[in-house]
N, C-alpha and C positions, 0 to 999 in steps of 0.2 A: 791202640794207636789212634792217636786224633788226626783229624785232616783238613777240620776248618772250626775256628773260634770265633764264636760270636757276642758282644757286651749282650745283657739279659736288659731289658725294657723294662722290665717290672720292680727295679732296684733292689732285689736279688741277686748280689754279686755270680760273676761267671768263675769259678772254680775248677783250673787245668790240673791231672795230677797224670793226665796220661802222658805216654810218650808223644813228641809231634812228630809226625810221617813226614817225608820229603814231600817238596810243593802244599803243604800246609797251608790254608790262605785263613787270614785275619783278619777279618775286617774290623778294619782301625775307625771306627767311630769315638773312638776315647780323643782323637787329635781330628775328626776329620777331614780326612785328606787322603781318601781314597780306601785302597787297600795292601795290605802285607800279604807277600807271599815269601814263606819262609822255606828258603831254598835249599838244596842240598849242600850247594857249595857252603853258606851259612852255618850249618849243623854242622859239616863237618870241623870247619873252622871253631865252632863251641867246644866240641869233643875234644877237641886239639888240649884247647884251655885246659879239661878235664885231665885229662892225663898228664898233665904237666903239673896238677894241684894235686896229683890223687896222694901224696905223702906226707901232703901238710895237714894235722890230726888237731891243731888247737881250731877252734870253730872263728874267732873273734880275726884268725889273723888268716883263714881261710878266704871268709864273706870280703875282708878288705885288697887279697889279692883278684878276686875276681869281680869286686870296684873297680879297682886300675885296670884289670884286663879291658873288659868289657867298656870303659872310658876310652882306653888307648885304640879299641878297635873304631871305635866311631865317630873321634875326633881326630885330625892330625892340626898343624901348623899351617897347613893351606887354606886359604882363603877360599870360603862360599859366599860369593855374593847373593847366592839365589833364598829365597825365602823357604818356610819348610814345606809350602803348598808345591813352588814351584822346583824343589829339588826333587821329591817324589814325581809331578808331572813330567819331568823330562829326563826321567828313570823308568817310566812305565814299561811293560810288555805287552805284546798283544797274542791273540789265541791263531788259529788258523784261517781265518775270516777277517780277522786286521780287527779285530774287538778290545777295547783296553780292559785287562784281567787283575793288574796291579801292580805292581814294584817291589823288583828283589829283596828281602834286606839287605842281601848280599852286596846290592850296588848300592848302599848306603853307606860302605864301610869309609870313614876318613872325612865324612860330608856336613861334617858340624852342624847335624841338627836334629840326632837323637834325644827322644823324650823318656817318660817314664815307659810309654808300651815296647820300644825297641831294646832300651835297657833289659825289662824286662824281662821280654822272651827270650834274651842272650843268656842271662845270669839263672832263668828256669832250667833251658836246654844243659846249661855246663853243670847245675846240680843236681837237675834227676839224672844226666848221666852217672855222676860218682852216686849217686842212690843204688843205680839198677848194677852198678858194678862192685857195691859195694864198699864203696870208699870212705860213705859217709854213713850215719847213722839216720840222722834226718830224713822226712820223708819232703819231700820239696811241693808245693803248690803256686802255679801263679792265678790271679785272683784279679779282675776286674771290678772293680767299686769305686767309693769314691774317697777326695780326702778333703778336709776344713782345716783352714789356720787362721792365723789373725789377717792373713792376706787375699783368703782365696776363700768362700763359699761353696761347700758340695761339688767341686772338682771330680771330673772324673779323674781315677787318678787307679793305674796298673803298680802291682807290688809283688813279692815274693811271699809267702807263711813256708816254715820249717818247720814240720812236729814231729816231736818223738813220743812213738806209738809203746802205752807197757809204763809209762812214767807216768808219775805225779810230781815231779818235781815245778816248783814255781816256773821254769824255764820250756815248761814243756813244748808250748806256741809261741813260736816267733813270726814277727814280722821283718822282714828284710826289705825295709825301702830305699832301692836303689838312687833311684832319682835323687832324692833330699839325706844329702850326708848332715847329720847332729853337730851340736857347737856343743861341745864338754867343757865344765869348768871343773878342775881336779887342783886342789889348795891355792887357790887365784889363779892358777894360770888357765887360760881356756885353750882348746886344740878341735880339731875338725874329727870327726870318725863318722863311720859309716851309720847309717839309719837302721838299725836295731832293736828292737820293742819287744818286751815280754806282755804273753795271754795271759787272763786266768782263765780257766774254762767259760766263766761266765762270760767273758769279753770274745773269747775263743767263738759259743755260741751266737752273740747279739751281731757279732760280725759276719757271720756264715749265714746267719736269716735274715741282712738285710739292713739291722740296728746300728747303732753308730758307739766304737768303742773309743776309748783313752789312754791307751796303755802305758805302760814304765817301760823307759830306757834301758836297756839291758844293762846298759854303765851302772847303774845306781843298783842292781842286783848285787854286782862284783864288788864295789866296794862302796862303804859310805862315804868316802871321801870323793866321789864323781856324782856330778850334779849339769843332767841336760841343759842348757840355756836357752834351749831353740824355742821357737815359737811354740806352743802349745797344739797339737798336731791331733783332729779326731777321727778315726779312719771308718766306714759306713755311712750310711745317708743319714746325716740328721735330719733330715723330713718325714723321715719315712715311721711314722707312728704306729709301736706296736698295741696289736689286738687280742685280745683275751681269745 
């Protein structure tokens, strides 16, 4: 049981595989703006998701219902004028002495301005649930580091990894990034899917100490006729030079 997660300084990604305890606190340095307390009522509400997925066995159309879940929970139609500093600040709680300790996620549900950390921890909680229950196969990871694209430089940037443990199959490490759904082109036509990425161990390793990987679209595993379009996506610090 974990009970508070912290981004690593040393750019050495932060690596979750435990369970998160109720009041869980996160300190959200990845968005700066404060901190996450990941609350019961939260959890429960992920768990919900869980057992409502727990029957669905294809993986591809799993990960993409609890994209919609985890979207539908954190956006609605209503309007947030407030920015995402100021929807966190005037969510806060305080402790017994009137001290600000953080902001529920719970009181974020609907508040249009979920990023990649709050996605995140939604879509970690709903699959190490069906993990520890057995639902799934996978072994779930959420993962602090960073990401690079044609748009954005060493971003910090929060993701999912799925591995299955016993295999060598090509698909063994996955990345599950919630945040940045893929542009597929499959025989010209192009369509939106979920962010996807197959490891190879070597990629699997350079990412887990730090190094900066590139990996394949899980589309293009399935068939050769699907081809990513999206920007070019490198996940780990590319500054961070490795040393003999």
């Amino acid at each position: 049981m974990i009970n508070k997660i912290e981004k690593s300084l040393n750019n050495i990604p932060t690596i979750v595989n435990q369970t998160i305890g109720e009041n869980c606190i996160f300190e959200n340095t990845i968005v700066g703006f404060g901190t996450i307390i990941i609350d019961k009522e939260f959890i429960n509400d992920m768990n919900m998701f869980s057992e409502k997925l727990k029957d669905n066995k294809n993986l591809i159309s799993l990960i993409t219902m609890i994209y919609n879940d985890v979207y539908n929970y954190f956006y609605s139609k209503n309007e947030n004028n407030k920015s995402r500093e100021e929807t966190y600040f005037s969510n806060y709680v305080t402790d017994e002495e009137g001290m600000i300790i953080g902001t529920k996620l719970s009181s974020l549900k609907g508040k249009n301005i979920a990023k990649c950390s709050e996605k995140s921890i939604a879509a970690y909680i709903i699959l190490k649930k069906m993990y520890e229950m057995n639902y799934i196969t996978r072994k779930p990871s959420l993962v602090l580091s960073y990401l690079t694209s044609e748009d954005f430089q060493n971003e910090s940037h929060a993701f999912v990894m799925l591995n299955k443990e016993m295999c060598n199959d090509p698909t063994k490490h996955l990345i599950f990034d919630i945040e940045n759904p893929s542009l597929i082109e499959c025989d010209g036509k192009k369509e939106i899917a979920v962010g996807l990425y197959s490891l190879t161990d070597d990629e699997y390793n350079n990412l887990i100490n730090g190094h900066e990987c590139s990996p394949k679209s899980l589309y293009e595993f399935i068939s050769s006729s699907y081809h990513e379009v999206s920007d070019k996506r490198t996940y780990g610090n590319v500054s961070y030079v490795k040393t003999k």
